[in-house]
C-alpha positions in Angstrom: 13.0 11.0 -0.6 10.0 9.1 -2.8 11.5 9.5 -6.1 10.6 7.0 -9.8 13.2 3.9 -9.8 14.2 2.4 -13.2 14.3 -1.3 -12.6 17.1 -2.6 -14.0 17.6 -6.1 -12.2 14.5 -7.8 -10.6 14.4 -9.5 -7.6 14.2 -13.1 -9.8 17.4 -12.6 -12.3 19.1 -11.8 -8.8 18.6 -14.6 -7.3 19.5 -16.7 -10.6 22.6 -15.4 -10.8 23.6 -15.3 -6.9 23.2 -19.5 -7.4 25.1 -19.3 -10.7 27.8 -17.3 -8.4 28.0 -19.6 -5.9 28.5 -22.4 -8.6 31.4 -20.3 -10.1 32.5 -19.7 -6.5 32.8 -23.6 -5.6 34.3 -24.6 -8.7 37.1 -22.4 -7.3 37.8 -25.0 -5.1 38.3 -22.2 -2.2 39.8 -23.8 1.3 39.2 -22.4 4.7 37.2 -20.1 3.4 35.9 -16.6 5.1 33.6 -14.7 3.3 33.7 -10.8 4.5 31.0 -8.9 3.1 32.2 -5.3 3.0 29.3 -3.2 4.5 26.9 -1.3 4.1 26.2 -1.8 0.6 26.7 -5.4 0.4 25.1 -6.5 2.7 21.8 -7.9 1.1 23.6 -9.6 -1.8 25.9 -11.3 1.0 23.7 -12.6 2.7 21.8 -14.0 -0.4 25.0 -15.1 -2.0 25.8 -17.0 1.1 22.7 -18.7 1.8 23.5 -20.3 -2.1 26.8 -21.1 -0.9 25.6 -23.2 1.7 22.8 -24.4 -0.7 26.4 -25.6 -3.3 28.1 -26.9 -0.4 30.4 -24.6 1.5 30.5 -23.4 4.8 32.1 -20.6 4.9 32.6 -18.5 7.7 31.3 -14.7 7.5 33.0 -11.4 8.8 32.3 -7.8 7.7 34.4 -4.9 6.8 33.4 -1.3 6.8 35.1 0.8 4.4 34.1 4.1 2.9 35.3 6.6 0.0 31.7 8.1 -0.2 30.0 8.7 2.9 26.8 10.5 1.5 28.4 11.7 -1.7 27.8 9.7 -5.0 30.9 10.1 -6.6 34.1 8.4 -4.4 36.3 10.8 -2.7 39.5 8.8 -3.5 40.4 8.3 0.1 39.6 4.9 1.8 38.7 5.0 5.4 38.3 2.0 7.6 35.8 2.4 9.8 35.5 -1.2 11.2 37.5 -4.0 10.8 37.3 -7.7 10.4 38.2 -9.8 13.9 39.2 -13.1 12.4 42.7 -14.4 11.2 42.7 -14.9 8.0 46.3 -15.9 7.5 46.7 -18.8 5.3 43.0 -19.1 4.6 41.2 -18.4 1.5 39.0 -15.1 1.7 35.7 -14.0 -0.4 35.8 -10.5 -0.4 31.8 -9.2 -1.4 30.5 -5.7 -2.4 28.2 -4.6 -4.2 29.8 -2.7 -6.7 33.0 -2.4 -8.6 33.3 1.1 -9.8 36.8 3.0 -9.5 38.1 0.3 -7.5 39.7 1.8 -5.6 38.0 0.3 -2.0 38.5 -3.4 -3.5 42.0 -2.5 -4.1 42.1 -1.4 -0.7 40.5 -4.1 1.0 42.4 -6.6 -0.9 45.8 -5.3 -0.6 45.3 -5.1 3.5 43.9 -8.9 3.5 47.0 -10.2 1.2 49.6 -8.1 3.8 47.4 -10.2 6.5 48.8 -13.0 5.1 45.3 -14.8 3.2 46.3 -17.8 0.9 44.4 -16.3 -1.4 42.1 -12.8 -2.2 39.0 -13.2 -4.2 36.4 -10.6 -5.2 32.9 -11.3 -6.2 30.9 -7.9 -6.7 27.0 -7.8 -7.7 28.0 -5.1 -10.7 30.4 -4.0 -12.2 31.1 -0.7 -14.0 34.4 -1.7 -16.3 34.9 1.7 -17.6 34.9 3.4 -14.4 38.4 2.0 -13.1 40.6 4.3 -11.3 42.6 1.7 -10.4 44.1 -1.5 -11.8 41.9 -4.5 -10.1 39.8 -7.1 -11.4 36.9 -8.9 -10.0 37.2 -12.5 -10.0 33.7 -13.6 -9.7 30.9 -10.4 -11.2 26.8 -10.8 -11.1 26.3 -8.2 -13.5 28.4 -5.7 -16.0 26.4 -2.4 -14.8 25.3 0.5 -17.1 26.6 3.8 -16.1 23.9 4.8 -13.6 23.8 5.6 -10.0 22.1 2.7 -9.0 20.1 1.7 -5.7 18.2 -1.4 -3.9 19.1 -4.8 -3.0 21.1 -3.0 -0.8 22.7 0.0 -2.3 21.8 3.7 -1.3 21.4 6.7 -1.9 22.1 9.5 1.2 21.3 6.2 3.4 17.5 5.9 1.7 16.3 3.2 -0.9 18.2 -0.4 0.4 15.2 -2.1 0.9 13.9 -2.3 -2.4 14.1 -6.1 -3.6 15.8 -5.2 -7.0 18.0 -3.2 -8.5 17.7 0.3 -10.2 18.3 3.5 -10.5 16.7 7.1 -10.5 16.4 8.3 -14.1 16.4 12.2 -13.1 19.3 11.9 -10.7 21.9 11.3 -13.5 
């Protein structure tokens, strides 16, 4: 799979607006703070977003979710699946929940419903992009690196059919839409 990508966020606006995030994220004022970066997608913007939150100041502590409603499709079935779970408490403590994209929101929704019953203080949600029009259901991020044009996009991260993450930016296949 060695198709044309679209650049449509290089590597250096990225990491501009992962510091400015982690600005916005401190200003917060978050306590006991436990970042979990929902995987696989996220993974790359996690870790850069928490290397700048060290960088501001915090030290949080990092877990992982894994939740899918797309397997290899590129439209979300609906259904969220958990397919691995975080292992720390998070009652009472503040948690950063990070993905890559906010589309029908519908795995944010899930993921921040199940923390909340867990008993976190409080349920925040930083996504890279955001696709506002795309809402299935009714949630809002609180922190958002970029409002996304309507393309399936890759790199930095996000796949296609498990191909493409390594590319240091973001874009997106113009004959795939």
């Amino acid at each position: 799979m060695s198709r044309h990508v679209e650049v449509l966020y290089d590597p250096e606006t990225i990491a501009e607006r992962n510091r400015a995030l982690a600005e916005e994220i401190v200003a917060s004022k978050p306590e006991k703070l436990v970042v979990i970066a929902v995987l696989k997608g996220s993974f790359v913007f996690a870790a850069d977003l928490i290397r700048q939150l060290h960088h501001a100041g915090l030290a949080p502590e990092v877990e992982f979710i894994t939740l899918s409603s797309y397997r290899n499709a590129t439209i979300s079935s609906g259904h969220v699946t958990v397919l691995r779970d975080v292992e720390t408490e998070v009652r009472g403590r503040d948690v950063l929940l990070v993905d890559d994209i906010l589309e029908s929101g519908r795995t944010l929704a899930f993921a921040k419903d199940l923390l909340a019953a867990r008993g976190a203080r409080r349920v925040m949600v930083c996504v890279l992009l955001e696709k506002p029009n795309k809402r299935a259901v009714q949630i809002t991020a609180d922190f958002v690196g970029f409002q996304c044009p309507d393309y399936f996009v890759v790199g930095y991260g996000m796949d296609v059919a498990h191909a493409y993450r390594q590319l240091p930016f973001i874009g997106y296949i113009p004959d795939a839409e």
